[in-house]
C-alpha positions as CSV (number, residue, x, y, z in Angstrom):
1,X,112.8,-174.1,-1.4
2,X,115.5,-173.8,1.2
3,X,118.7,-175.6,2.5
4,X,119.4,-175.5,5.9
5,X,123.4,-176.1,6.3
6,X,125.3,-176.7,9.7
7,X,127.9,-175.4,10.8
8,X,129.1,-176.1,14.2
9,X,127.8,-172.6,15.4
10,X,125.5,-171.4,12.9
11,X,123.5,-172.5,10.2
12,X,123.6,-171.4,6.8
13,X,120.4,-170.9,4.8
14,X,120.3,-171.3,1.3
15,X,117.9,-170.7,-1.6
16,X,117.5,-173.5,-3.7
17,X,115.9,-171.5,-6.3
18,X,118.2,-168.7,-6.7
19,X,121.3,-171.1,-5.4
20,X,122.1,-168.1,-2.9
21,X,122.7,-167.6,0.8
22,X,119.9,-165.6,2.4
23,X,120.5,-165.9,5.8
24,X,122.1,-167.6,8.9
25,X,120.9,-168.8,12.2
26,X,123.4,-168.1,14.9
27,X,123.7,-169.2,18.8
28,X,123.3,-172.6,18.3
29,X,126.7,-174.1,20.2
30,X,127.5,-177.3,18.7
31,X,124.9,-178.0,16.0
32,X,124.6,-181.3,14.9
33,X,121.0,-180.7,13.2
34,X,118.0,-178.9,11.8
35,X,114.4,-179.9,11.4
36,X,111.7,-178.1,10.0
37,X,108.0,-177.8,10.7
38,X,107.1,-176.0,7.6
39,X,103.3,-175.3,8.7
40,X,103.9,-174.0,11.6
41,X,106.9,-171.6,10.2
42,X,109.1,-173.0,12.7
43,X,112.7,-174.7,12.9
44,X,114.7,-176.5,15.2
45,X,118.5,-177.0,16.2
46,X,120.4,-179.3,18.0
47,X,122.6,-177.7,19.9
48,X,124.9,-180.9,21.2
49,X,127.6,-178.0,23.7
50,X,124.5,-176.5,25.5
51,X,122.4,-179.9,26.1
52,X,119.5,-177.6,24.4
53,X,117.3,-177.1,21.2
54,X,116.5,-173.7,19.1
55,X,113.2,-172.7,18.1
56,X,113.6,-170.9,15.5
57,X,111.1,-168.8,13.2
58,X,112.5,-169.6,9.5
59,X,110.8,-166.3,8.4
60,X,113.6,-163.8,10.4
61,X,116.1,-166.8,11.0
62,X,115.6,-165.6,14.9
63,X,115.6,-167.6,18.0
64,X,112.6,-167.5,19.4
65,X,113.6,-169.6,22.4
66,X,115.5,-172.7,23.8
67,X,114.5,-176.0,25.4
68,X,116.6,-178.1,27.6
69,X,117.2,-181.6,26.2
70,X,119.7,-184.5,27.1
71,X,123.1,-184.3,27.4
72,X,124.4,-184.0,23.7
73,X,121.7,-183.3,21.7
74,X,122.6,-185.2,17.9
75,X,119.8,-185.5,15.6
76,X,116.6,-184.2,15.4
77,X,113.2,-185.2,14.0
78,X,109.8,-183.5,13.3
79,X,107.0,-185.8,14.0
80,X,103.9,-183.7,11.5
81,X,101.5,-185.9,13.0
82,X,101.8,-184.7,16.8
83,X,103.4,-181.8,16.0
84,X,106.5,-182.8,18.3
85,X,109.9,-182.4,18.6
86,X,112.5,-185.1,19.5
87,X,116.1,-184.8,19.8
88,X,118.4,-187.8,20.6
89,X,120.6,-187.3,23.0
90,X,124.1,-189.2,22.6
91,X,126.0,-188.7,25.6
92,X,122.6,-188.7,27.4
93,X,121.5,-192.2,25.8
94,X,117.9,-190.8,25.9
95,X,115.4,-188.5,24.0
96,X,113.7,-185.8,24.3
97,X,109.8,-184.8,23.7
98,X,108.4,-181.4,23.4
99,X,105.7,-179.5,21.6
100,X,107.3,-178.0,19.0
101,X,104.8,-174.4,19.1
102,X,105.2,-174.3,23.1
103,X,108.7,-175.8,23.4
104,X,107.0,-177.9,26.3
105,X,108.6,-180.7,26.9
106,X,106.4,-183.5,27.3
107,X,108.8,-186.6,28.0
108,X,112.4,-188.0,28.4
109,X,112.5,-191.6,27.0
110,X,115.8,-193.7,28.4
111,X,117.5,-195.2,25.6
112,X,119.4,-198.4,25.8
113,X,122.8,-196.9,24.2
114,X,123.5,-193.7,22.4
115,X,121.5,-192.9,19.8
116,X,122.2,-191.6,16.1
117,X,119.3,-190.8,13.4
118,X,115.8,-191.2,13.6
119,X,113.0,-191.8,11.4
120,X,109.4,-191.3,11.2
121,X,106.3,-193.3,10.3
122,X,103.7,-190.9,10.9
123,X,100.8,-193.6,9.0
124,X,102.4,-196.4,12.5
125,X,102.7,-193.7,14.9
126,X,106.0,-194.8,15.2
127,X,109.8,-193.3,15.3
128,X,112.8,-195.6,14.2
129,X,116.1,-194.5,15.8
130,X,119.1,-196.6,15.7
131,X,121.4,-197.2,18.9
132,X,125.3,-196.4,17.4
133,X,127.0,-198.2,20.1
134,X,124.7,-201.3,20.5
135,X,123.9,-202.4,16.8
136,X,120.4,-201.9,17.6
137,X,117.3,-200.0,16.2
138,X,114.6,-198.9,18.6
139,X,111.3,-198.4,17.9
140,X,109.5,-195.7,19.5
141,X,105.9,-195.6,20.0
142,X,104.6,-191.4,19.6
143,X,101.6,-191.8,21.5
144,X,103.1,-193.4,24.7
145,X,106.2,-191.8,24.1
146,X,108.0,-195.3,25.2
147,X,110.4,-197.7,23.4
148,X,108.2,-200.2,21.6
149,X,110.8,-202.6,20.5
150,X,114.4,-203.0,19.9
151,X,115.9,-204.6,17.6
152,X,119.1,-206.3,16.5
153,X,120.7,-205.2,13.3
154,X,123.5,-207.9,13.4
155,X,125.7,-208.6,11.4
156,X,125.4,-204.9,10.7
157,X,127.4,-202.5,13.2
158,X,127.6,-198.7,13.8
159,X,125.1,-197.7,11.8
160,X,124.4,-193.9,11.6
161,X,122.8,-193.1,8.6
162,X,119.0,-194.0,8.3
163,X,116.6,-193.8,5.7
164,X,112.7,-195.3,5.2
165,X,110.5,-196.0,2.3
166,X,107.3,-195.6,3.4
167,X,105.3,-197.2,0.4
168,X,107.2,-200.0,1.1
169,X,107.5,-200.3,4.9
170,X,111.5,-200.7,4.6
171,X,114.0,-199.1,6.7
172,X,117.8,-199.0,5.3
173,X,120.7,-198.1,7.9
174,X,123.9,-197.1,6.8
């Protein structure tokens, strides 16, 4: 089991098991995140002072190439169920879509403000991402790659943490 820390311009892997550093993944300007796609042996950065995303293979900790995204690339998301890649791109209000073992990217979807965390739903074939600067959460459908719904989370504001509970088909913002 491994920890994937950030650190600005690297990120630190750790060990769970023997609580020890084994590695770090470097050239990644700006990291706000890390995803993993543990069956295809791959990772993925967000680097937000390149406007770009690292594939990484988490077996050497090397780049194995770089994808242009939005302006600002801040968190990232696996989605298992297309095997996609999205980052969410704050200054660039939008997100970005590509094949996470080609690095293809498939679509830019417009965003109505900047966006902050994401969540998946692979069962809905949908991807929850709430909109910092608008109070809003948008729902994202993954097979038309287009904003399903938006909606308000009033009286809540600037919400940046998310987290879902997928027995229950709850969503919590933070």
């Amino acid at each position: 089991c491994r920890l994937y820390v950030t650190h600005g311009t690297k990120i630190v892997v750790i060990d769970m098991d023997k609580n020890t550093v084994v590695g770090e993944i470097t050239d990644t300007p700006g990291v706000h995140g890390f995803a993993i796609a543990p069956e295809l042996g791959l990772g993925f950065s967000s680097n937000g002072m390149e406007n770009k995303a690292s594939i990484v293979d988490l077996k050497t900790l090397q780049a194995k190439s770089k994808v242009d995204t939005g302006a600002n690339p801040d968190a990232i998301l696996y989605d298992p169920g297309r095997k996609e890649v999205y980052t969410f791109n704050g200054r660039g209000n939008s997100a970005t879509v590509f094949e996470a073992a080609s690095g293809k990217v498939v679509e830019t979807i417009p965003m109505p403000g900047k966006p902050e965390f994401a969540q998946v739903d692979v069962k809905a074939g949908r991807i929850y991402n709430n909109i910092e600067d608008k109070n809003e959460v948008v729902v994202i459908d993954t097979k038309t790659h287009t904003v399903a719904a938006t909606w308000p989370i009033a009286p809540g504001e600037g919400a940046s943490g998310m987290a879902i509970d997928l027995a229950n088909h709850r969503l919590f913002l933070g």
